[in-house]
C-alpha positions in Angstrom: 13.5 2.8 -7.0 14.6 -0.6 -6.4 12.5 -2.8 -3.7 13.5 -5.8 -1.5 10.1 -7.3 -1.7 11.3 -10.4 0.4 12.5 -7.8 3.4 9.0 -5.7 2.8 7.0 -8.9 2.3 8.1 -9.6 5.9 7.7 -6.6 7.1 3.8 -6.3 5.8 3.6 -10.0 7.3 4.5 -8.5 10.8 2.2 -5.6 10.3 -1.0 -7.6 9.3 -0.8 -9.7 12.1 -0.2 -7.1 14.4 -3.2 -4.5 12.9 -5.5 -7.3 11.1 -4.7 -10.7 12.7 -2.9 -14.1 12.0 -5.0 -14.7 8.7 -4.0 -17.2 5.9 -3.0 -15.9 2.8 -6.5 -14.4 1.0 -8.4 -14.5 3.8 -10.1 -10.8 4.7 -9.9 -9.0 7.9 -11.2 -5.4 9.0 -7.9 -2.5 8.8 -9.3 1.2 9.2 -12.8 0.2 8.5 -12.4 -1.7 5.3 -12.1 -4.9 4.5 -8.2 -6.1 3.6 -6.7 -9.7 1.8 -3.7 -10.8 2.9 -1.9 -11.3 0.3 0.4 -13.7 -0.8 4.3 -13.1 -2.3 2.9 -12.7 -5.8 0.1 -10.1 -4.8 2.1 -8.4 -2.6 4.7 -7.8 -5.1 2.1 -6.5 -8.0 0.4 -4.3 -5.0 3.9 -2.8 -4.1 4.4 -2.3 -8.0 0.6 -0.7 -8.3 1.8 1.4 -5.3 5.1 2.6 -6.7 3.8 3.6 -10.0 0.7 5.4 -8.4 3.9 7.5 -5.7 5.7 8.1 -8.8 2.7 9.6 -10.8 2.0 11.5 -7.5 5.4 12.7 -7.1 5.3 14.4 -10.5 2.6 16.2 -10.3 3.9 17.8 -7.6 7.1 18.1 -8.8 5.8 19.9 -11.8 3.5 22.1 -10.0 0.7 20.7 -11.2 -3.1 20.3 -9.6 -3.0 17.3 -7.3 -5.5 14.6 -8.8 -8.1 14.1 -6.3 -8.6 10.2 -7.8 -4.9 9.7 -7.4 -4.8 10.7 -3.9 -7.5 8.5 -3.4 -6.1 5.8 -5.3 -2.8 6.1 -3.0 -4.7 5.6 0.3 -6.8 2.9 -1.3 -3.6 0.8 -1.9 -1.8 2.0 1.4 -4.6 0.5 3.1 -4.6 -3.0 1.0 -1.1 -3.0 1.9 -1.8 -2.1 5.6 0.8 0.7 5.6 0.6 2.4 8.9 2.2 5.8 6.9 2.0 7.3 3.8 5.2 7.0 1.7 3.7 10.2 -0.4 0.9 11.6 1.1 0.5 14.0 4.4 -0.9 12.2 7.4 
């Protein structure tokens, strides 16, 4: 699945500043009761990558009828977090 990481680096800047707050680039604030980075072009990109890869693994165990990987659902909302996703591109709400 090809990304636009400019358009959804914008879009995460938007949503960090509205959730977290008007941070600099790798400085931390508090999203869901963790502690986020806001991340810079580069990061974001490798985070949207790591995030991707972890859907697409998701996607076929499902797909395959498979058990669902209780450390890849967890992984998932670890990353959707870091990338302060306000819904789950794979997962249920």
């Amino acid at each position: 699945m090809p990304t636009d990481y400019d358009k959804e680096f914008g879009r995460y800047v938007e949503r960090f500043e509205r959730l977290v707050g008007d941070l600099s680039a790798g400085q931390y604030g508090h999203y869901r009761g963790r502690l986020v980075r806001r991340f810079d072009p580069p990061q974001f990109r490798a985070k949207v990558d790591e995030y991707m890869g972890l859907g697409q693994r998701f996607t076929a165990m499902l797909n395959a009828g498979d058990t669902i990987d209780d450390t890849l659902a967890v992984e998932l909302r670890a990353v959707e977090v870091e990338l302060v996703l306000e819904k789950s591109l794979f997962l249920p709400s």
